[in-house]
LODREN-808131 format. One record per atom (N, C-alpha, C): residue in three letters; x, y, z. Coordinates in steps of 0.05 Angstrom, whole numbers, plus 32768, in hexadecimal, padded with zeros to 4 digits. Example, Ala and Ser with C-alpha at 12.3 -4.5 7.8 and 13.67 -1.06 7.14 Angstrom:
ALA81087F8E809C
ALA80F67FA6809C
ALA81087FBE809C
SER81017FD3808E
SER81117FEB808F
SER81028001809D
***
This chain:
UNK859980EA7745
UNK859780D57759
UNK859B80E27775
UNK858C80DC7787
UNK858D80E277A3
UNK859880CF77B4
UNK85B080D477C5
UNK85C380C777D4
UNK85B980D077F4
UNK85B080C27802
UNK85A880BC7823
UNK85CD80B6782B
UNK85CD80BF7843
UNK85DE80B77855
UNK85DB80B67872
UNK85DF80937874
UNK85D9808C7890
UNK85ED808F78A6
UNK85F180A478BA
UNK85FE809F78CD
UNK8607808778DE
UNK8623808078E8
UNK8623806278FE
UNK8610805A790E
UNK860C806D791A
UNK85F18068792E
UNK85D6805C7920
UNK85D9806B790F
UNK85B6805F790D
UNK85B9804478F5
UNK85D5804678EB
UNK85D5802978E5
UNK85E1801278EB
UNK85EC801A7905
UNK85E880027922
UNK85D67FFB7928
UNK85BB8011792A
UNK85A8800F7937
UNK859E7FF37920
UNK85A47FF67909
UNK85967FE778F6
UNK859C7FCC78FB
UNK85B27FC878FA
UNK85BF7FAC7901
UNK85BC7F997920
UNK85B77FB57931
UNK85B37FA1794F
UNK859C7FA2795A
UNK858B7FA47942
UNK85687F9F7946
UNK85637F8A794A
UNK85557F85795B
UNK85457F657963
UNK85317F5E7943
UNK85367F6F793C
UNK851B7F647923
UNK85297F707901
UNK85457F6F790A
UNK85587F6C78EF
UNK85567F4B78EB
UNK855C7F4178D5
UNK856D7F2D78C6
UNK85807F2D78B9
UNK858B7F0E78B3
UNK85A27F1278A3
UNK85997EFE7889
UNK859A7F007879
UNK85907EE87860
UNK85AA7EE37856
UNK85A77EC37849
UNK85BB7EB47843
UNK85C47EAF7827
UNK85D27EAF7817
UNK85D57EB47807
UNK85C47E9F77EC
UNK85B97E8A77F8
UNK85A57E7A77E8
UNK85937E8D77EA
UNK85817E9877F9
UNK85657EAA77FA
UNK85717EBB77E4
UNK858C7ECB77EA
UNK858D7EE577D5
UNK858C7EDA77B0
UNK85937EC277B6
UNK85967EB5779D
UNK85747EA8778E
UNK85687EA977AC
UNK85497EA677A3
UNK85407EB7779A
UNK853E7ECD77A7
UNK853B7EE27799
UNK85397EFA777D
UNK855A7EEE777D
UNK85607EF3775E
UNK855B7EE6774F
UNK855B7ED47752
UNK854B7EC37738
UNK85277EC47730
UNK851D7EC6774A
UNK84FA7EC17748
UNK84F97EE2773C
UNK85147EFD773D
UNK85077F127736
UNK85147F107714
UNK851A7F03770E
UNK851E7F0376F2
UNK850A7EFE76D6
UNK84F47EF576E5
UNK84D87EFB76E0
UNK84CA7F0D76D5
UNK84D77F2876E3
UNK84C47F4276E0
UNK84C77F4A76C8
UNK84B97F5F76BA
UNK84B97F6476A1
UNK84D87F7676A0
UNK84DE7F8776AE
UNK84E97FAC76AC
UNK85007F9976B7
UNK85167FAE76B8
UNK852A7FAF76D0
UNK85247FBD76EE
UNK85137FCC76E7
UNK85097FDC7701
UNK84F57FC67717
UNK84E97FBC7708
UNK84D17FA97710
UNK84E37F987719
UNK84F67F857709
UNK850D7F79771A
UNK851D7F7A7734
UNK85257F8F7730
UNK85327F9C7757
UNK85197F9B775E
UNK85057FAA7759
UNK84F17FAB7775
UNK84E57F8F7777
UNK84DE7F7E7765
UNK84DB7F5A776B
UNK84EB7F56777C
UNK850D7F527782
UNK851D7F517784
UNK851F7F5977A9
UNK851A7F6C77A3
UNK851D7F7A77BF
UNK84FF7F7377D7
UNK84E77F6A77C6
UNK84D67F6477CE
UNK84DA7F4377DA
UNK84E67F3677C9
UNK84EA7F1977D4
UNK84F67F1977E9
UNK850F7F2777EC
UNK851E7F2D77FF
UNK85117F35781A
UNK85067F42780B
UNK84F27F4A782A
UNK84E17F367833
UNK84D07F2A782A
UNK84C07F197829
UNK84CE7EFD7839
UNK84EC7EF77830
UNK84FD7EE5783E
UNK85067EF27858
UNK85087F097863
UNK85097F0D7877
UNK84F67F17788A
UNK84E57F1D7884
UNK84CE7F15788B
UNK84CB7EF5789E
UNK84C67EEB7894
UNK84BF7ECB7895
UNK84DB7EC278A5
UNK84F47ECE78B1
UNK850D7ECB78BD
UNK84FA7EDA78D0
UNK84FC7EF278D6
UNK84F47EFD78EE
UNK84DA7EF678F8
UNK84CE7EE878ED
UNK84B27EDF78F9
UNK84AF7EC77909
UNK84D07EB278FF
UNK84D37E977905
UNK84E47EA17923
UNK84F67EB8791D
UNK85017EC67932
UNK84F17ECD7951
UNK84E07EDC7940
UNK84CF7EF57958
UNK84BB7EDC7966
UNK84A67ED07958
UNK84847ECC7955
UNK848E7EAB7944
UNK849B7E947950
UNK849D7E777939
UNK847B7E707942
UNK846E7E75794D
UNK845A7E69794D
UNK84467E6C793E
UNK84487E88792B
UNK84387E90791C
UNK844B7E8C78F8
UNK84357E7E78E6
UNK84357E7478CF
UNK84327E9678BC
UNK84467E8E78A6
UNK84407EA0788E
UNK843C7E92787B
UNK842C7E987870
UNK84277E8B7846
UNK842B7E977841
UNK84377E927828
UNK84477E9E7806
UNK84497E8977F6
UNK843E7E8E77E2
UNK844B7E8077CA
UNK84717E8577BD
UNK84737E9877CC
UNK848E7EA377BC
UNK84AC7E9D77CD
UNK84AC7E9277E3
UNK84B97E7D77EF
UNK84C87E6B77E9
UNK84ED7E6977F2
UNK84EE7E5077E2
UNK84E67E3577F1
UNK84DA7E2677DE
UNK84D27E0977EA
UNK84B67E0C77E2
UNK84A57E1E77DB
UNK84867E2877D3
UNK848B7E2477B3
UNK84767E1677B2
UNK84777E1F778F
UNK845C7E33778B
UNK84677E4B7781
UNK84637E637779
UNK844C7E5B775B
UNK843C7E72775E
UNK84287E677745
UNK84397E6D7723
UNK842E7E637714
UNK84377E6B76FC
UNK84347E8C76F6
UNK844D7E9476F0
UNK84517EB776E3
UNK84447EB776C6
UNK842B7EC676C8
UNK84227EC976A8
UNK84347EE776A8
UNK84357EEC7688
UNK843F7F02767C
UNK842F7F1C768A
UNK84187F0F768E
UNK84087F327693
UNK840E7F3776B4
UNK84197F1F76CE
UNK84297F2B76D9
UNK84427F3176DE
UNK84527F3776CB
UNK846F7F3976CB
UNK84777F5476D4
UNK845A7F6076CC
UNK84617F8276CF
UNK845E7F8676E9
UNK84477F7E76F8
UNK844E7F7F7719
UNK844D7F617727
UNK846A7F577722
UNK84717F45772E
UNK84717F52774F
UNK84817F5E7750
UNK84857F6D776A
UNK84757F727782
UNK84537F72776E
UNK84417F747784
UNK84387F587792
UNK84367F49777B
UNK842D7F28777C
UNK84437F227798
UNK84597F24779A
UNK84717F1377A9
UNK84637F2A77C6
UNK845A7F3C77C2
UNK84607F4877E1
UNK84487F4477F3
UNK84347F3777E9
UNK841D7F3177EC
UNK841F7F127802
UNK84177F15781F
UNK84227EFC782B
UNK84077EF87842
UNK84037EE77852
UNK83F47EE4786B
UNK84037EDB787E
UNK83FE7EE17896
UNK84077ED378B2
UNK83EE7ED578CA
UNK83E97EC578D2
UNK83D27EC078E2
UNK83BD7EC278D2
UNK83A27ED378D3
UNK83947ED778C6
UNK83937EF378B9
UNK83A67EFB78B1
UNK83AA7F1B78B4
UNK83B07F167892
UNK83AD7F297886
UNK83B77F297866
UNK83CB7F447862
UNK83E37F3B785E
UNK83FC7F4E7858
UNK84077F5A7845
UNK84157F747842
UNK84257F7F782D
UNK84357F8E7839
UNK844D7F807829
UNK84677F8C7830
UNK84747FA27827
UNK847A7FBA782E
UNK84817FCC7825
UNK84A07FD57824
UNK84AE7FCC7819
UNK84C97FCF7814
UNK84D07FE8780C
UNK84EC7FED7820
UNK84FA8001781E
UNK85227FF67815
UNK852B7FFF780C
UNK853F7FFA780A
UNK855480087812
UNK854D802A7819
UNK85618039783C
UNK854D8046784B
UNK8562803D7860
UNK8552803D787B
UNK855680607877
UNK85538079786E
UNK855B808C7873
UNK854E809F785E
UNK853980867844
UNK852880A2783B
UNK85098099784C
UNK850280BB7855
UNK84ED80BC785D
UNK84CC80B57848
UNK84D380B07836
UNK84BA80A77827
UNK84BD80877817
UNK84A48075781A
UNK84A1805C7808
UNK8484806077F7
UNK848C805077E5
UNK847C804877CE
UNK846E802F77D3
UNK8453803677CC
UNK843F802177CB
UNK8428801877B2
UNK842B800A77A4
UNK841F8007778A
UNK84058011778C
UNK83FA801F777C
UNK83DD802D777B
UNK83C68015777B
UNK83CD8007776C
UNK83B97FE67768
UNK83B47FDC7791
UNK83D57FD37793
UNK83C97FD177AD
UNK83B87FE477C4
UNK83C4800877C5
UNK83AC801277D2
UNK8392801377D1
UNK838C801477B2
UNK836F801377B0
UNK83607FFA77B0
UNK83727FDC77BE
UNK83687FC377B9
UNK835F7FB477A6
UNK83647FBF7791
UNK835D7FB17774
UNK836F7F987777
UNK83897F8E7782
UNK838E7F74777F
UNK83907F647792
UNK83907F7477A2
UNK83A07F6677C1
UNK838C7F8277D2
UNK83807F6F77EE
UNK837D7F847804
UNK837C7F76781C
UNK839A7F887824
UNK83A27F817836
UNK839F7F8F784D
UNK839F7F7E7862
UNK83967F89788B
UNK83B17F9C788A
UNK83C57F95788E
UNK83E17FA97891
UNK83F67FA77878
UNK83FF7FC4787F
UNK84147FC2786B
UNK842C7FCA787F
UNK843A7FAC7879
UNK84587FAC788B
UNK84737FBC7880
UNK847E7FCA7894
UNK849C7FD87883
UNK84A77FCC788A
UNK84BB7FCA786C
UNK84D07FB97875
UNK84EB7FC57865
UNK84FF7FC17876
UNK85117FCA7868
UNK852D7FBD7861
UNK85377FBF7849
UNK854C7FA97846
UNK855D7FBB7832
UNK85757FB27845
UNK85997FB7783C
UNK859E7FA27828
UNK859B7FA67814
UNK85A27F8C7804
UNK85BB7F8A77FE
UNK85D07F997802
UNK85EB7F9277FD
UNK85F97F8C781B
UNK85ED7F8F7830
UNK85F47F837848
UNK85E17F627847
UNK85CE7F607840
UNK85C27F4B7840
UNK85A57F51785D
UNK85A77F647861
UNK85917F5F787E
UNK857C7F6C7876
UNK85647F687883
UNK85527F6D7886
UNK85477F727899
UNK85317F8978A1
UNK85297F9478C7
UNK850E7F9678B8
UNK84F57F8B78CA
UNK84DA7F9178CA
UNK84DF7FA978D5
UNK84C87FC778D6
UNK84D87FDE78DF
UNK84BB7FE778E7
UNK84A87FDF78D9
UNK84847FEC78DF
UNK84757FE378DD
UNK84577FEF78E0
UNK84417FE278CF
UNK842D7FFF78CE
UNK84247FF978BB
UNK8408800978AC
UNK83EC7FF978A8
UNK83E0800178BF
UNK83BD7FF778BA
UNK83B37FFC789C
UNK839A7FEC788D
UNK838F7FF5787D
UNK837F80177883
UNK837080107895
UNK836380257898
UNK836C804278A1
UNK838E803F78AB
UNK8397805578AE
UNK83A08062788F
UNK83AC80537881
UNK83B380587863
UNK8397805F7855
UNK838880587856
UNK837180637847
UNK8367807D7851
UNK837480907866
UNK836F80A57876
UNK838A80B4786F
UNK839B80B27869
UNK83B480BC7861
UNK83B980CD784C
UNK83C080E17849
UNK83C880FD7838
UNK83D780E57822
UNK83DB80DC7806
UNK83ED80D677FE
UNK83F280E477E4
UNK840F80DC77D2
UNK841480EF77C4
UNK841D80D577A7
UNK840980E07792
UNK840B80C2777E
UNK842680CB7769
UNK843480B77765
UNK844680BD774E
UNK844080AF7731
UNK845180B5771B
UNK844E80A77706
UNK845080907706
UNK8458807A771A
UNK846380667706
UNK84428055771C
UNK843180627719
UNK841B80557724
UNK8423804C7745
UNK842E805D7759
UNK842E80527774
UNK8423806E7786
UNK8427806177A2
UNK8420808377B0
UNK843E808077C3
UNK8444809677CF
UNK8458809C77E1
UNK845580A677F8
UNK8458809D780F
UNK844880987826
UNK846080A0783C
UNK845B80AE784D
UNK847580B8785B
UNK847B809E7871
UNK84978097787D
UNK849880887888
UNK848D808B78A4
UNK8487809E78A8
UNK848280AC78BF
UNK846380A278C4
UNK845880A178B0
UNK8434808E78B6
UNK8436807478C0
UNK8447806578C0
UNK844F804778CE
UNK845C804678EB
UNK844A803778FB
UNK845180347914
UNK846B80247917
UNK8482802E7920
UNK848C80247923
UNK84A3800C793E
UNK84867FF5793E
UNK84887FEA7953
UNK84807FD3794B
UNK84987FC37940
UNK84967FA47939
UNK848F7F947952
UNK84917F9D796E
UNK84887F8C7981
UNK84627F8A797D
UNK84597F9F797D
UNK84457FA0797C
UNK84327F9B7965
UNK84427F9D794C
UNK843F7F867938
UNK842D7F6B793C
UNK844A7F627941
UNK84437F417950
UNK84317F35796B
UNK84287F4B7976
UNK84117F537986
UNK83F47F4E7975
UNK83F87F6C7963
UNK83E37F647958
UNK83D77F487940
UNK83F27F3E7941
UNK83F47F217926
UNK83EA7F0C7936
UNK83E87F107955
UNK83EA7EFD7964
UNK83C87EFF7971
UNK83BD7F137975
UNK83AB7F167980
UNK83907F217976
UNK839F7F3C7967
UNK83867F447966
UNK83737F377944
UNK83577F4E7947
UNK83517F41792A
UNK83507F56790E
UNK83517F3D78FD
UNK83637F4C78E2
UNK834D7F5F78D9
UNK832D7F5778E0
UNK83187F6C78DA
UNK83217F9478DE
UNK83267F9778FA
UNK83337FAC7909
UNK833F7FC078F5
UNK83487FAD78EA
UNK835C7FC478D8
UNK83577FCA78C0
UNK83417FC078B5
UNK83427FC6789A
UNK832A7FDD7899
UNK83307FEC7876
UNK831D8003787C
UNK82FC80067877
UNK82F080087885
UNK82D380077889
UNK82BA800D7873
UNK82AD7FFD786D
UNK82A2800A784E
UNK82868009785D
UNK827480147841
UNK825E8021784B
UNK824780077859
UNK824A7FF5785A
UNK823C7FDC785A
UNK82427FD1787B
UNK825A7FD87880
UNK82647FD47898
UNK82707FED78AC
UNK826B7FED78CC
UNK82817FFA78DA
UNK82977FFA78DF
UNK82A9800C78EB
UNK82BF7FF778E6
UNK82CA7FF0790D
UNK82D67FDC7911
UNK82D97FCC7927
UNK82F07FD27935
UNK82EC7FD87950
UNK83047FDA795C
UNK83117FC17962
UNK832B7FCB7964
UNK83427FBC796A
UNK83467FB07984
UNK83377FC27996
UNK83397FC379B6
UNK831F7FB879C2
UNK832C7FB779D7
UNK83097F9F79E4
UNK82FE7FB879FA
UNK82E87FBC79F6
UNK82D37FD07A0A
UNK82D37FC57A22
UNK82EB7FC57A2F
UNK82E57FB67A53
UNK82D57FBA7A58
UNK82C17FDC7A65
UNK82B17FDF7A7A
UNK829D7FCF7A6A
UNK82927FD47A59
UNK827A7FC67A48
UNK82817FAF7A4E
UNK828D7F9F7A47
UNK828F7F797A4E
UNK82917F7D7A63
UNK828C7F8B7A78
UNK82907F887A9B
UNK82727F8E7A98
UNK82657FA17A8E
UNK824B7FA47A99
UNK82397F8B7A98
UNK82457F8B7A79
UNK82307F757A6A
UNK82347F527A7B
UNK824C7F597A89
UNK824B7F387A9C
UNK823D7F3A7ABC
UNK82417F537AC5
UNK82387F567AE0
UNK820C7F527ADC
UNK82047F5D7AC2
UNK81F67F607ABE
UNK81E27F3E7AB9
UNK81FA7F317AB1
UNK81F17F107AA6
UNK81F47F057ABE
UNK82087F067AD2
UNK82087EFB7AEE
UNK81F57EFC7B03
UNK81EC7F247B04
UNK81DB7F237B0A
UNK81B87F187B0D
UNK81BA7F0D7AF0
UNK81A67F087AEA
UNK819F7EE47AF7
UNK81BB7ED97AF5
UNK81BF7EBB7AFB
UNK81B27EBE7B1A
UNK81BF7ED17B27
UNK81BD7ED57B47
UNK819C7ED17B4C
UNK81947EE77B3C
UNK81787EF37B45
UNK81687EDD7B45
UNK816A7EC97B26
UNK81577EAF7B1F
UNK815D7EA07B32
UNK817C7E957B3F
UNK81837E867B49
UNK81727E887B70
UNK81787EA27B6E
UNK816E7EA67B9A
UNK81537EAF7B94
UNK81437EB97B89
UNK81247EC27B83
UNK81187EB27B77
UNK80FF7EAC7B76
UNK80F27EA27B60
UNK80E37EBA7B58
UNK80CB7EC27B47
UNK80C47ED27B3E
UNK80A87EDC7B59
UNK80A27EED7B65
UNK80977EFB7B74
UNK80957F127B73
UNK80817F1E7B80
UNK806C7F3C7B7D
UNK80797F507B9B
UNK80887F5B7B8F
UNK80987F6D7BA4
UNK80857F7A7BA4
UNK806F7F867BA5
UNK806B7FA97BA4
UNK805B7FB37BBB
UNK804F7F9C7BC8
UNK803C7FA37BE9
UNK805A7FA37C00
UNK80677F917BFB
UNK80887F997C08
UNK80977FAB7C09
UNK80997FB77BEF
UNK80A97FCC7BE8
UNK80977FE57BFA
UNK807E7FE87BF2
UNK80717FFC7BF8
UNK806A80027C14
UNK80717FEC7C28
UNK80717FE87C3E
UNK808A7FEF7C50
UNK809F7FED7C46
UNK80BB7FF67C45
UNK80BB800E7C4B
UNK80AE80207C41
UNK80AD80397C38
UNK809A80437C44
UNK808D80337C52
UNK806E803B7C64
UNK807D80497C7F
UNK8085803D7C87
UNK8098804B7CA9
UNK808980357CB5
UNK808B801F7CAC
UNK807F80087CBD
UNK80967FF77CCA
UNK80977FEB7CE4
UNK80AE7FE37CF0
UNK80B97FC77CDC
UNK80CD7FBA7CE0
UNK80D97FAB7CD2
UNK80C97F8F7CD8
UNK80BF7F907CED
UNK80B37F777CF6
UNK80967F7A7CDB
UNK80867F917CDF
UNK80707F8F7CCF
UNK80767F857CB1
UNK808E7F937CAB
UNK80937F867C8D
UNK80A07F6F7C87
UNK80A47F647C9D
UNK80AD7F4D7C97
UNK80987F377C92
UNK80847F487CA6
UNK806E7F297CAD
UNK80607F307C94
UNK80607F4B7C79
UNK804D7F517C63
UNK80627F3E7C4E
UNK80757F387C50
UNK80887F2E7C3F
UNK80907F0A7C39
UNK80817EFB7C57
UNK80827EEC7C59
UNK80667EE57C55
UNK80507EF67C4D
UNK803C7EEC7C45
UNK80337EEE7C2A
UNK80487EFE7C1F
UNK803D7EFB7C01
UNK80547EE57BF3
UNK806B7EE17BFD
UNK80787ECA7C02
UNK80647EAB7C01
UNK80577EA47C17
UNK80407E927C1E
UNK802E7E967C01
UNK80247EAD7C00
UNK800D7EAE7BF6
UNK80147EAD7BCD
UNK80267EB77BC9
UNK803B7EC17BA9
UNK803D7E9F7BA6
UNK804F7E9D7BAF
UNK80657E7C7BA4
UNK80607E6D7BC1
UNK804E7E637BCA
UNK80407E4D7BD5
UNK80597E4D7BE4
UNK80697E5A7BF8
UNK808B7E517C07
UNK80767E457C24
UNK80897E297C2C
UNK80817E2F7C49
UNK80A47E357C59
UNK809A7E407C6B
UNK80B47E557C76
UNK80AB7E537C8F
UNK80BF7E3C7C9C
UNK80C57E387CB5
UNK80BF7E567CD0
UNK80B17E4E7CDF
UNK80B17E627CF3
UNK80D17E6C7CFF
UNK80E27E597D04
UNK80F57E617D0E
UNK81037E7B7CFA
UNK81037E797CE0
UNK81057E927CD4
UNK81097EA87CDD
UNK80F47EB37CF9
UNK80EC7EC77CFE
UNK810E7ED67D07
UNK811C7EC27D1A
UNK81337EC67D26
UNK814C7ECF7D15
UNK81437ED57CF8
UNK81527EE77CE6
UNK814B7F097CEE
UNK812E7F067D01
UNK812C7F2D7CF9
UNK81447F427D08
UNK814B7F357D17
UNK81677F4F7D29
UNK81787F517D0E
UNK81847F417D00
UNK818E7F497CE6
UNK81867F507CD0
UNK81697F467CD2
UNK81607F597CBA
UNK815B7F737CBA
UNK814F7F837CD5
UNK81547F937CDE
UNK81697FA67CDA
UNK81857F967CDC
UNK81997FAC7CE0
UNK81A07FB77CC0
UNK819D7FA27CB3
UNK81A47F9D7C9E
UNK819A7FB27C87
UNK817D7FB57C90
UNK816D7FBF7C87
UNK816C7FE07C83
UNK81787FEF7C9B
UNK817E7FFA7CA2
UNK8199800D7C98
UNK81A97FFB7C8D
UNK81BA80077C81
UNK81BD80087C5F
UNK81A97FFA7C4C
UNK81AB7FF97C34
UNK818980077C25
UNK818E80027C0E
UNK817680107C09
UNK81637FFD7C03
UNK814980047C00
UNK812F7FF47BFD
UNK81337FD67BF3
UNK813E7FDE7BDB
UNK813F7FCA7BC2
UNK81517FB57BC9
UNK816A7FC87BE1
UNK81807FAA7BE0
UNK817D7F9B7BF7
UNK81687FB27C0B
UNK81607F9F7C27
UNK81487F877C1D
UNK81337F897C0A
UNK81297F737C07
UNK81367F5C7BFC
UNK814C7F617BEA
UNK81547F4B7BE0
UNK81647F3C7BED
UNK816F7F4A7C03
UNK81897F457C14
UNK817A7F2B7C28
UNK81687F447C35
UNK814D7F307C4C
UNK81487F177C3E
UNK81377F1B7C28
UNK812A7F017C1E
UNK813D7EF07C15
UNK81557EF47C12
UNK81747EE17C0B
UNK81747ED57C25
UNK81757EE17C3E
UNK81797ECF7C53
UNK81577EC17C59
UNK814C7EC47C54
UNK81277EB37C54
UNK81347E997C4B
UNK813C7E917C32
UNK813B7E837C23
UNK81597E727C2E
UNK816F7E787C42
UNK81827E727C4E
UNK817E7E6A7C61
UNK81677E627C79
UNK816F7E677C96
UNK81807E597CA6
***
């Protein structure tokens, strides 16, 4: 048997966590009973230790995030489905199996805060029963009674992960692969989408988590622009204008070529007083390039 020993410090640290619990002695009593179920004794503690988790869980979420809902069948006040014989053997996985938002969960229980490796049933990595968006750590003092959410593990990072399989059908996964930042957790429970995280098969890409600012900036300056252009232009034949621009012809000449394909294009009639725009169109003209002095000019045509 291998004996961990936790220093004061770091199990203060445990106790004056914002995202410890304390469970009450009805839950621990829920617990023990719904794990009496399991087939083994072994399967028992880890049922056992899984409910526990699962109840504190559902404390620190009412704690952290009450606005966000969890389902479980395994709950007290839930009625839990009927236990056939053929799951008795992994009760354990059935209870750790939960949702909150739209996200699909597994809990990964540890029972000291101080071994560097957890166990994860082989069924669930390879998704044969359950596939779940994250796998949450959690860890629980069961003879203190508390419980601390402590991480989380994406699908798709675990399916990228070195792991090391044991006999009793699980893998062992260093704790050190779990982010450990319950704030950001409930960040992501809250916001982002549960697609993001899971791991990408051949049929699909897989989706970021993060939003492409510059792209949704291009892609709106680009839709605005477009509102602008329909909205101050109607559709007209720039190209005796443009080319005139470019002729070294004075500003007056292209104005009077611009107001006639104007007339002559889209039938405009355009007040003579008009003319008393050219000192500004002029200057104007002068300082931008071809493309933005016609649109600029013909913006004030259509203004006077």
């Amino acid at each position: 048997m291998t004996y961990f020993f936790i220093d004061d410090d770091q199990f203060a640290a445990h106790l004056l966590s914002p995202d410890s619990v304390s469970l009450t002695p009805e839950q621990i009593d829920w617990a023990l009973n719904l794990s009496q179920n399991a087939a083994t004794e072994a399967e028992q503690w880890q049922t056992y230790l899984n409910i526990l988790a699962l109840q504190g869980v559902q404390e620190w979420l009412h704690k952290r995030s009450p606005e966000l809902s969890l389902k479980s069948n395994w709950l007290p006040g839930c009625i839990h489905p009927p236990i056939h014989a053929s799951q008795t053997s992994d009760l354990s996985q059935f209870v750790s199996c939960l949702e909150i938002a739209n996200f699909k969960l597994y809990l990964v229980t540890s029972d000291c805060i101080d071994d560097p490796m957890v166990a994860i049933p082989q069924a669930i990595v390879e998704q044969r029963s359950f596939d779940p968006d994250l796998y949450i750590l959690v860890e629980v003092l069961e003879e203190l009674a508390q419980v601390r959410v402590s991480g989380y593990l994406p699908q798709s990072q675990l399916n990228g992960q070195t792991r090391l399989q044991t006999e009793e059908q699980s893998v062992l996964l260093p704790l050190s692969e779990f982010t450990p930042d319950p704030d950001k957790l409930l960040l992501h429970l809250r916001c982002s989408n549960p697609a993001a995280f899971r791991a990408p098969t051949s049929s699909t890409s897989p989706i970021s988590p993060t939003l492409n600012v510059s792209h949704w900036f291009r892609n709106q300056l680009s839709r605005v622009a477009e509102e602008l252009s329909w909205i101050l232009l109607p559709p007209l034949n720039l190209s005796g204008a443009m080319m005139s621009l470019r002729s070294g012809r004075s500003p007056s000449e292209d104005l009077d070529n611009v107001v006639m394909e104007l007339r002559r294009d889209c039938a405009l009639e355009i007040a003579p007083d008009c003319q008393s725009r050219l000192p500004r169109f002029s200057g104007r003209c002068c300082s931008r390039s071809s493309l933005c002095a016609d649109v600029g000019c013909l913006a004030d045509l259509y203004h006077p």
